[in-house]
C-alpha positions, 0 to 999 in steps of 0.5 A: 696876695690880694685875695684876702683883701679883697675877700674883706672888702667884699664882706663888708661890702655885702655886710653894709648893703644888707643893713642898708637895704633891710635895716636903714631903708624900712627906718628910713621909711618909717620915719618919712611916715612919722614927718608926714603925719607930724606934718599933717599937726605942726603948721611949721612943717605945714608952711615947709612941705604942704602944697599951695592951693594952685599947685593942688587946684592943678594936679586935681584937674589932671587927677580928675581927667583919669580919675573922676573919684579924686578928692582933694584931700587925696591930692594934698596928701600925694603932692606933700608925701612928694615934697618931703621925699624930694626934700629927704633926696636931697640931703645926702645926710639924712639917709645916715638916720636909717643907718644911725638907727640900724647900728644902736639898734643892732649894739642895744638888742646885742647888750640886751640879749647879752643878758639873763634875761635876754639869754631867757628870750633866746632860748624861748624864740629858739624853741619856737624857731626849733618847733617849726618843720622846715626851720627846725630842720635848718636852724640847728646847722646855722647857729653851729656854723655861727657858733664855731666862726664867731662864738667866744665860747665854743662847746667843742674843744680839742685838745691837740693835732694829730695825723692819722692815715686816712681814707687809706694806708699811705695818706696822712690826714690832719685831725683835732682829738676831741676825746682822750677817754676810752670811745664807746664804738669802739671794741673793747679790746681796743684802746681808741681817741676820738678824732675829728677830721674837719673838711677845707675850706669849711673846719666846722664839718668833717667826720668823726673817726674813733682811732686806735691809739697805735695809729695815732700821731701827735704834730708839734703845732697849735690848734690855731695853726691846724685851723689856718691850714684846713681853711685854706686849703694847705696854703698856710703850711704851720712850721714845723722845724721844732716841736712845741714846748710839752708836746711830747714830739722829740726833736726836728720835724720836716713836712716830708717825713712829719707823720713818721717822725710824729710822736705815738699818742700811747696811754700814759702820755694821754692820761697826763694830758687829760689830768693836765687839762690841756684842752684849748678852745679853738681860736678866731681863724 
């Protein structure tokens, strides 16, 4: 009960920690640099972070003892990058600046590469990322993966569930059909769907199977629900006591006898189907 709670935190968790440890701490850094050198010009910050002449006339004496080459200079820049860092340490709120900077930065580069424009500057990073020997090895794989989890507009459809018996006689498998037309690998003289089985807990790999028509059963439930049931691993079972409106599948159907009871995928049915248009995107797991 509590995995999935857990689950969440622990992304978002992990989500933060990655902003704040590559985002928030490098801006945070570089605006600790940006008040020093606007120290080193405004007698204002001069008068808060600069160091009297005691304290540098001292740590120059200590410096000197291991160093000889030590400047005085070098030792006023070292004692006011101090005091700004412990000035920055003790406000808790000023790590928030980093953190502010991170999440307009992300939202702006969002709206900007939303655009004609930036789509024209993702594709030409893309084909300079695709150009490189081991990126372009890895890339492709990593924005499919992204694409399918978190993309509004997914390029693989499937028009509906289907149960077909694999690896074997007698094991019933769960697929999306992803073609209705006639599959070029398959014999001429057999009339066969293209299917995809995707793999638990991970829907966006599996196989793609060219099925007989004749083997092929269509189950009474959603794309969403099949999508829930591989993620977790058959924990989510979809209900299954009646069929879907316009499903073709006629009458109750039970887990136990569900590919049995499962209604032919026959040539005309899927002719309807495809004139029909009945191709739903996947939907958010």
């Amino acid at each position: 009960m509590l995995l999935p709670s857990v689950l969440t935190l622990w992304l978002i968790v992990y989500a933060y920690r990655f902003v704040e440890g590559f985002i928030a701490e490098p801006v945070n850094s570089w605006v600790k640099v940006g008040l020093y050198q606007a120290t080193t010009r405004s007698e204002t910050l001069q008068s808060l972070f600069a160091p009297n002449e005691e304290q540098v006339s001292s740590t120059l004496v200590q410096r000197q003892r291991n160093d000889p080459a030590a400047t005085r200079l070098a030792v006023q820049a070292q004692l006011t990058q101090k005091n700004i860092s412990d000035w920055w340490a003790a406000r808790w709120w000023t790590n928030l600046i980093g953190l502010a900077v991170a999440v307009l930065g992300v939202y702006t580069a969002g709206r900007l590469l939303g655009g004609f424009l930036g789509r024209g500057v993702v594709a030409r990073v893309e084909r300079l990322l695709t150009s490189i020997p081991i990126i372009r090895v890895v890339y492709p794989s990593v924005k499919q993966v992204v694409d399918f989890v978190i993309s509004d507009e997914r390029q693989i459809q499937f028009s509906r569930v289907v149960a077909i018996e694999y690896p074997r006689k007698g094991i019933w498998s769960m697929g999306l059909v992803t073609n209705d037309l006639a599959n070029p690998i398959a014999p001429e003289s057999e009339d066969a769907v293209t299917v995809f089985l995707p793999s638990s807990p991970t829907p966006f790999t599996g196989y793609t199977l060219a099925v007989p028509r004749k083997d092929v059963r269509e189950l009474p439930i959603t794309i969403d629900q099949a999508i829930r049931f591989f993620v977790s691993g058959g924990v989510l079972v979809p209900e299954l006591g009646t069929a879907r409106p316009g499903s073709g599948v006629r009458g109750p159907v039970s887990p136990a006898t569900l590919p049995p009871h499962a209604t032919r995928i026959d040539a005309p049915h899927a002719e309807r189907l495809t004139e029909e248009k009945r191709t739903a995107p996947i939907g958010p797991v």
